[in-house]
C-alpha positions in Angstrom: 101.3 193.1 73.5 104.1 190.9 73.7 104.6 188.2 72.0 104.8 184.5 73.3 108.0 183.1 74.3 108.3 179.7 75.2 111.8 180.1 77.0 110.2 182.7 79.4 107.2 180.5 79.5 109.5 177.6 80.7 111.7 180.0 82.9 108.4 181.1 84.8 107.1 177.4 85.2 110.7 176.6 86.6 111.0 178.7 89.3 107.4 177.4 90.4 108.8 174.2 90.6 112.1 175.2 92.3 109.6 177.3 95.3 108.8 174.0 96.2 111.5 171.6 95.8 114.8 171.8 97.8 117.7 169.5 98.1 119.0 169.0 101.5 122.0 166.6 102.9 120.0 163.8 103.7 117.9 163.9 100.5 119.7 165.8 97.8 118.1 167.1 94.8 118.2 165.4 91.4 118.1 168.5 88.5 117.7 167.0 85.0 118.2 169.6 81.9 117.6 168.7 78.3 119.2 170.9 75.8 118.4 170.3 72.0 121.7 168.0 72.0 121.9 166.8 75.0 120.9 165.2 78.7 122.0 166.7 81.8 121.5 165.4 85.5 123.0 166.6 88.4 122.6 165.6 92.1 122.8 168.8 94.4 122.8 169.4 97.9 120.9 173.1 97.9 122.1 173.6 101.9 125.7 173.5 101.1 125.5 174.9 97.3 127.5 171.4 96.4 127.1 169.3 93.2 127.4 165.4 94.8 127.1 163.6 91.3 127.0 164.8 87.4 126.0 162.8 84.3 125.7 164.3 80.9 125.7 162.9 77.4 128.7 165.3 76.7 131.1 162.8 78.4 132.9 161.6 76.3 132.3 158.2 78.9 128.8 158.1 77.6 128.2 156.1 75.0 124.9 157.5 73.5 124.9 161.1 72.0 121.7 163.2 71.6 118.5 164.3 73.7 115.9 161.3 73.4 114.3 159.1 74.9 117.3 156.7 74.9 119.7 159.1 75.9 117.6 159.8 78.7 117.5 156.5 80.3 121.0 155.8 80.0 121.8 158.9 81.9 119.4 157.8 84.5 121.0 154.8 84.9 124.7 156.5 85.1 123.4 159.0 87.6 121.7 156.5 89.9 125.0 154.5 89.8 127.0 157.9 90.3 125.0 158.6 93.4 125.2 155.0 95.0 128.7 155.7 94.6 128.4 158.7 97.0 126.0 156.9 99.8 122.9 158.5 98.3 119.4 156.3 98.3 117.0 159.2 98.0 116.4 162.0 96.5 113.9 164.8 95.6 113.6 164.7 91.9 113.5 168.1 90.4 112.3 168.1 86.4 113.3 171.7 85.7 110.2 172.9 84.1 109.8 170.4 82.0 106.5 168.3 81.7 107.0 165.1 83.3 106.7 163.1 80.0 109.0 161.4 77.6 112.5 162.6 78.2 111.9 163.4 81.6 109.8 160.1 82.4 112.0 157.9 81.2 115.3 159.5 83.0 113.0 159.4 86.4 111.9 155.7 85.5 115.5 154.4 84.8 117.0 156.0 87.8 114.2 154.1 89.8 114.9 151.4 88.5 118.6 151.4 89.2 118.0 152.0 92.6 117.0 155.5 93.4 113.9 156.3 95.4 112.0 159.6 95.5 
């Protein structure tokens, strides 16, 4: 029998989520990633296969370093001001197989907050 792997695990819960949730032009979707280091969001248009606005804590214009909690909400600050940039109110927030708690909340929370919807 084989044994448990929790990147599969995640893999198979991702594409679940990704069935359901689709970024068009007139509400793109927002892909968050967490990597043991870092925070990723990007804001994707899925009909036209384009990236609209990025954010990462690999920039060196970000100016907290690290996956937390922290991190998190800084990014969802920078990418709801990225996308405001680009005339985008709304979006579909995708959460990449993650559970939506801590990390994920918190990035979701502070791009509300900035001025997102979803």
């Amino acid at each position: 029998m084989p044994q448990y792997i929790r990147k599969a695990a995640h893999r198979v819960v991702h594409r679940r989520v990704r069935k359901k949730v689709s970024g068009t032009t007139a509400r793109p979707r927002l892909a968050v990633h967490f990597s043991g280091q870092h925070v990723y969001a990007q804001v994707i248009d899925d009909t036209k296969g384009v990236t609209l606005a990025a954010a990462s804590t690999m920039e060196k214009a970000s100016t907290v370093k690290g996956a937390n909690v922290v991190a998190a909400t800084k990014i969802g600050e920078l990418i709801a001001a990225r996308a405001k940039e680009h005339q985008i109110e709304a979006v579909v927030f995708d959460r990449g197989g993650f559970t939506f708690h801590g990390k994920v909340k918190a990035l979701a929370d502070a791009a509300r907050s900035a001025g997102l919807k979803f």
